[in-house]
C-alpha positions in Angstrom: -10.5 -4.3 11.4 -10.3 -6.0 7.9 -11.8 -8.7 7.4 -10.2 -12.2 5.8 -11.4 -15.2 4.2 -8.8 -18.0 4.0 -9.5 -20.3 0.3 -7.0 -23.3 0.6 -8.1 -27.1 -0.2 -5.4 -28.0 2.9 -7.0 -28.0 6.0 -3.6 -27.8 7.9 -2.0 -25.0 5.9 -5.2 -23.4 5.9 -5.1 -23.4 10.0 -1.5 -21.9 9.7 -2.4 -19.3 7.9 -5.0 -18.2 9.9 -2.4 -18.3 12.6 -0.1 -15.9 11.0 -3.3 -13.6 10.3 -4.3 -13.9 13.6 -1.0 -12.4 15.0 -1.2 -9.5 12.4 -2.8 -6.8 13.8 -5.5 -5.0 12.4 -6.9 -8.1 10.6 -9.2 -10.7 11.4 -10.2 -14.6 10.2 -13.9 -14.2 9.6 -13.6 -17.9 7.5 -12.3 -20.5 5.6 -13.3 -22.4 2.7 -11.6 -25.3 1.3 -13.5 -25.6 -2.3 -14.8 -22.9 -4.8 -17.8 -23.9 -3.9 -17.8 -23.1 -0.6 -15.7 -19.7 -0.8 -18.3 -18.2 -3.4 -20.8 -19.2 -0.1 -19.0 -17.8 2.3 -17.4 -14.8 0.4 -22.0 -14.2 -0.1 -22.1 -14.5 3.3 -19.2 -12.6 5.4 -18.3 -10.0 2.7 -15.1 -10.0 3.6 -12.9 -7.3 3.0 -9.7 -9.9 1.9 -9.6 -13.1 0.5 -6.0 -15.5 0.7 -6.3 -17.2 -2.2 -5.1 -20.9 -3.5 -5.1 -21.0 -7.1 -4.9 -25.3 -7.0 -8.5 -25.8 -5.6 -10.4 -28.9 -5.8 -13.2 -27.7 -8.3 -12.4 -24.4 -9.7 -9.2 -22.5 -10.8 -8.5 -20.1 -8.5 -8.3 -17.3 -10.9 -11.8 -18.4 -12.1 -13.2 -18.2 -8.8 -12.0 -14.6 -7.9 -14.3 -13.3 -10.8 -17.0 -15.2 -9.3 -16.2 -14.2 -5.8 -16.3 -10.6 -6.9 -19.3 -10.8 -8.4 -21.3 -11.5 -4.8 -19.0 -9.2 -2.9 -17.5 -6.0 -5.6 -15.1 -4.8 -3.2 -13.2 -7.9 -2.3 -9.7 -7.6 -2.8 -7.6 -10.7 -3.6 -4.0 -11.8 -2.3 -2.6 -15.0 -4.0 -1.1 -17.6 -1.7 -0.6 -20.4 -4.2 2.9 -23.0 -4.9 1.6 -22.3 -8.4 4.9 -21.2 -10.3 4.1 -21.0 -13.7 4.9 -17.1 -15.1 1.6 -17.1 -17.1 -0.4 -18.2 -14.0 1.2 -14.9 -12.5 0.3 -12.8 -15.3 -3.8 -13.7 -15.5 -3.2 -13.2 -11.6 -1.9 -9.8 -12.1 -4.6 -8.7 -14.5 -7.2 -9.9 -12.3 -6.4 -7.0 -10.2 -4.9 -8.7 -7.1 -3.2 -7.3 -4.4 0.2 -9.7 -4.5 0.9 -13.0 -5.2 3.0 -15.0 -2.5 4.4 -18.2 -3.3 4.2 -21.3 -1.2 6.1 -21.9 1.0 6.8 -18.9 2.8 7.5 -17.7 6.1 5.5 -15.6 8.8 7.5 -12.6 8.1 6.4 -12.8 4.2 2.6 -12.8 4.8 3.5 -10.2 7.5 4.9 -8.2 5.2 2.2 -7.9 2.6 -0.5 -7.5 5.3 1.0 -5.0 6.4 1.6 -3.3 3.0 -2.3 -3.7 2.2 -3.3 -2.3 5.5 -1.5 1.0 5.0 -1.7 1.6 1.4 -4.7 0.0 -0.2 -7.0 0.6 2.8 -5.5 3.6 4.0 -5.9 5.2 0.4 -9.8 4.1 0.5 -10.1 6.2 3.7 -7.9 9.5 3.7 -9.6 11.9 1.3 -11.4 12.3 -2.1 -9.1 12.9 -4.5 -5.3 10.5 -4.3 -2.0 12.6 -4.4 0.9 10.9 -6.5 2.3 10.0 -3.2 -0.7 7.9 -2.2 -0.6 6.1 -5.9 3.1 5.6 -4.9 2.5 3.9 -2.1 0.0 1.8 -3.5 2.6 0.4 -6.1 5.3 -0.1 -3.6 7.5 3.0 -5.1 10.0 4.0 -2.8 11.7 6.8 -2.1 14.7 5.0 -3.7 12.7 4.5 -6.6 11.5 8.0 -7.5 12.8 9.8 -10.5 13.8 12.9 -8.6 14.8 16.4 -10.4 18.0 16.7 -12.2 21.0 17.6 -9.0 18.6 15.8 -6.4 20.0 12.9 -4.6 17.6 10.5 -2.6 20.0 11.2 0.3 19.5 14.7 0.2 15.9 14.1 0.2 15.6 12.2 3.4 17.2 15.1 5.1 14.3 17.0 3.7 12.3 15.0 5.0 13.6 14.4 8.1 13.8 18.4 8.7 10.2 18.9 8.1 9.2 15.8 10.1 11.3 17.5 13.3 10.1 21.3 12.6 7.8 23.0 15.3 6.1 24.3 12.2 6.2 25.3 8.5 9.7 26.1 6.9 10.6 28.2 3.8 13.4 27.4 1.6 15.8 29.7 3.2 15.7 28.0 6.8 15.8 25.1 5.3 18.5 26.0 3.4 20.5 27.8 6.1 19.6 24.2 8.4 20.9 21.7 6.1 23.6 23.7 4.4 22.7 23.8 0.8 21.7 26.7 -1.5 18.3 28.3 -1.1 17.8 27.1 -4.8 18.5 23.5 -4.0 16.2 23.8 -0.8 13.3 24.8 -3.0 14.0 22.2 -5.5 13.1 19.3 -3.2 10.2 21.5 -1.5 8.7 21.9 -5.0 9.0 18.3 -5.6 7.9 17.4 -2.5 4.7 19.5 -3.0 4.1 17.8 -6.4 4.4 14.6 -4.9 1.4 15.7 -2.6 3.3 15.4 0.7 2.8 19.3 1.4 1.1 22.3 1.7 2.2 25.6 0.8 1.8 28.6 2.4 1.8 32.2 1.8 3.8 34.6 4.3 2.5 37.8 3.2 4.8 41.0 3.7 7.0 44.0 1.5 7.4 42.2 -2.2 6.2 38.8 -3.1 4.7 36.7 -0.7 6.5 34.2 0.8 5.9 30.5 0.5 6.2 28.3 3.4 5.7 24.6 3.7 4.7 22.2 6.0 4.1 18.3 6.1 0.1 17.0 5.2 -2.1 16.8 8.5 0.1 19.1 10.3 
């Protein structure tokens, strides 16, 4: 369950808020604070694992505060909720490290969204293994499939089938079945594989029999 303090100087948008969070799940309100002041307190306090963040508070600049806030908890992580406009208010955010920055007023769905994002990304990276894959680091950043710069020939259509084929298969494939499944040239099959396996969403392996080995792959965690 992550944890969430809500910083807002509004009492009443502080209470919606914590009504959206509330219906999120996976999260939880632990607190809110409607001054610096109190946030540094109650950030000591609950070490919570997210903090909504106003930048417009009552005593301190948001931005200001968040150093302070991470100096009594060092693995807070920050999402901006803030009517605060201005591009160079964005930037310091930004370089502050936080999560996102949503700007008042937004709906349900918004804040749903970027909970959700944070939930699956930045806490599911803390939690899977040791070392990150390019894929996790992708999702992280928001990079989407659409996004990727794929191998010269490669469509992102193309690659969804991939995808889709190895999400659906009993077991591990080679480039020939999937080849002879989706229709394309063994070559081309083994062109998205490869990248695929770069991108760290699989594991190779080796069918050994007459000549060189064969290389099979399968989807992570499978």
């Amino acid at each position: 369950m992550i944890k969430v303090l809500i910083v807002d100087d509004d009492f009443m948008v502080a209470k919606v808020h914590a009504g959206f969070i509330q219906r999120t799940p996976g999260f939880a309100v632990v607190g809110v604070a409607h001054t610096g002041g109190q946030a540094l307190v109650e950030t000591e306090r609950l070490q919570p694992d997210l903090v909504l963040l106003d930048i417009h508070l009552p005593d301190i600049n948001g931005l200001e505060l968040m150093h302070q806030l991470r100096d009594v908890a060092p693995d807070l992580d920050v999402l901006v909720i803030s009517a605060a406009r201005e591009v160079e208010t964005v930037r310091k955010a930004l370089r502050g490290g936080i999560v996102h920055y949503l700007i008042k007023p937004f709906s349900q769905t918004d804040l749903h969204e970027r909970l959700e994002h944070y939930l699956s990304a930045y806490q599911g990276l803390d939690a899977s293994k040791v070392e990150a894959e390019q894929s996790d680091v992708n999702r992280v950043f928001g990079l989407s499939v659409s996004e990727r710069t794929l191998p010269k020939g490669c469509s992102v259509e193309t690659l969804e089938l991939v995808e889709s084929a190895l999400k659906t298969a009993p077991g591990d494939l080679s480039a020939a079945e999937l080849a002879e499944q989706l229709g394309t040239s063994r070559v081309s099959a083994r062109r998205y594989l490869e990248y695929l396996h770069d991108e760290g969403a699989l594991e190779v392996r080796l069918k050994y029999g007459v000549g060189r080995p064969e290389r099979r792959y399968v989807l992570k965690g499978r």
